[in-house]
C-alpha positions as CSV (number, residue, x, y, z in Angstrom):
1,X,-30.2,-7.9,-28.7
2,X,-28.6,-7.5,-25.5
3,X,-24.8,-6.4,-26.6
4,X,-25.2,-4.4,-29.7
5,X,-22.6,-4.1,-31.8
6,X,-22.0,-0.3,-32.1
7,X,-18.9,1.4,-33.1
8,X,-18.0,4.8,-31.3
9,X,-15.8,7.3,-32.6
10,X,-13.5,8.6,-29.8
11,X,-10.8,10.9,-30.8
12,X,-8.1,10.3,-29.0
13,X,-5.9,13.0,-29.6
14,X,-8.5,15.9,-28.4
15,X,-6.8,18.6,-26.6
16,X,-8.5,17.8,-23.5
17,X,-6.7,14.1,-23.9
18,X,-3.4,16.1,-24.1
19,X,-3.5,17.8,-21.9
20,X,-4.1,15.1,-19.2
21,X,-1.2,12.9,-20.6
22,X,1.3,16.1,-20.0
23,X,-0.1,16.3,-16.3
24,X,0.4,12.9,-15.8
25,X,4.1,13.5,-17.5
26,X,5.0,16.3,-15.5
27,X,3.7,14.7,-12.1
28,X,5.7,11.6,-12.7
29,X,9.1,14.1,-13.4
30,X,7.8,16.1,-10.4
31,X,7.9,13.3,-8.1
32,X,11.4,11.8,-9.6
33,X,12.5,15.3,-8.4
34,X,10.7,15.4,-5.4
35,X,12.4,11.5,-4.1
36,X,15.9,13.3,-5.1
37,X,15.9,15.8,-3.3
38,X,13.9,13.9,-0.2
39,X,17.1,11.3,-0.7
40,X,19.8,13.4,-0.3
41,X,18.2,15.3,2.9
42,X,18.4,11.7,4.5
43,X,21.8,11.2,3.3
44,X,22.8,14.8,4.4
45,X,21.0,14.0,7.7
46,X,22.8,10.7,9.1
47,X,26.2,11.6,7.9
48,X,25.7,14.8,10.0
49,X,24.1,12.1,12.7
50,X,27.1,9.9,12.1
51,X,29.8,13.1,12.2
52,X,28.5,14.6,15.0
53,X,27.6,10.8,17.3
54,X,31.9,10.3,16.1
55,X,32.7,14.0,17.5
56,X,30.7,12.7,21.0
57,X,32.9,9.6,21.3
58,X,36.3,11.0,20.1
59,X,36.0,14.0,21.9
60,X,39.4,15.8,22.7
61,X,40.5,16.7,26.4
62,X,40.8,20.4,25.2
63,X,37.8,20.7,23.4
64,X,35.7,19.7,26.8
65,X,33.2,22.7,27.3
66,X,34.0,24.8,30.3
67,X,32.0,25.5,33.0
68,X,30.0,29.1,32.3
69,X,31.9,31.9,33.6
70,X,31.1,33.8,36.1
71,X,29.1,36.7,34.4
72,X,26.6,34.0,33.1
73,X,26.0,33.1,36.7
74,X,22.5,33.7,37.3
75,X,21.4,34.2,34.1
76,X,17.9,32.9,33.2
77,X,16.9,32.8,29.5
78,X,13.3,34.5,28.6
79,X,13.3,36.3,32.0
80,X,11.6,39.3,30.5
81,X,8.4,40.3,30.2
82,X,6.0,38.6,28.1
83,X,5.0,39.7,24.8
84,X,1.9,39.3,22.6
85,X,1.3,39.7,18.6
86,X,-2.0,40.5,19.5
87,X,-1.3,43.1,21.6
């Protein structure tokens, strides 16, 4: 015949079984965790956009920033000599 009709006997509460349904569990809570946290970085990061394009705008007179004083004249950041981990 070309589709016997054989029963198989597949246990389907084998450790091996269990152990793959609490993997699947735990990646599924993982990743609930995981879009949280991902959520309120972007919420953290365009109220701090928002604050901080408001603070550009709204911008006091006093809080204007100076020009640099005179000692910072002539400064020139990473001026000194290079170095190397490797070294």
């Amino acid at each position: 015949p070309e589709h016997p009709t054989e029963s198989h006997y597949v246990n389907l509460c084998s450790a091996s079984t269990l152990v793959g349904h609490m993997a699947v569990c735990s990646s599924v809570v993982l990743q609930l965790l995981c879009a949280r946290v991902a959520w309120r970085m972007a919420k953290s990061m365009r109220q701090a956009l928002w604050t901080s394009a408001l603070l550009n705008v709204e911008l006091p007179a006093h809080r204007v920033r100076q020009a640099p004083s005179s000692e910072m004249q002539g400064f020139t950041p990473y001026a000194g000599p290079a170095y190397h981990l490797g070294d």
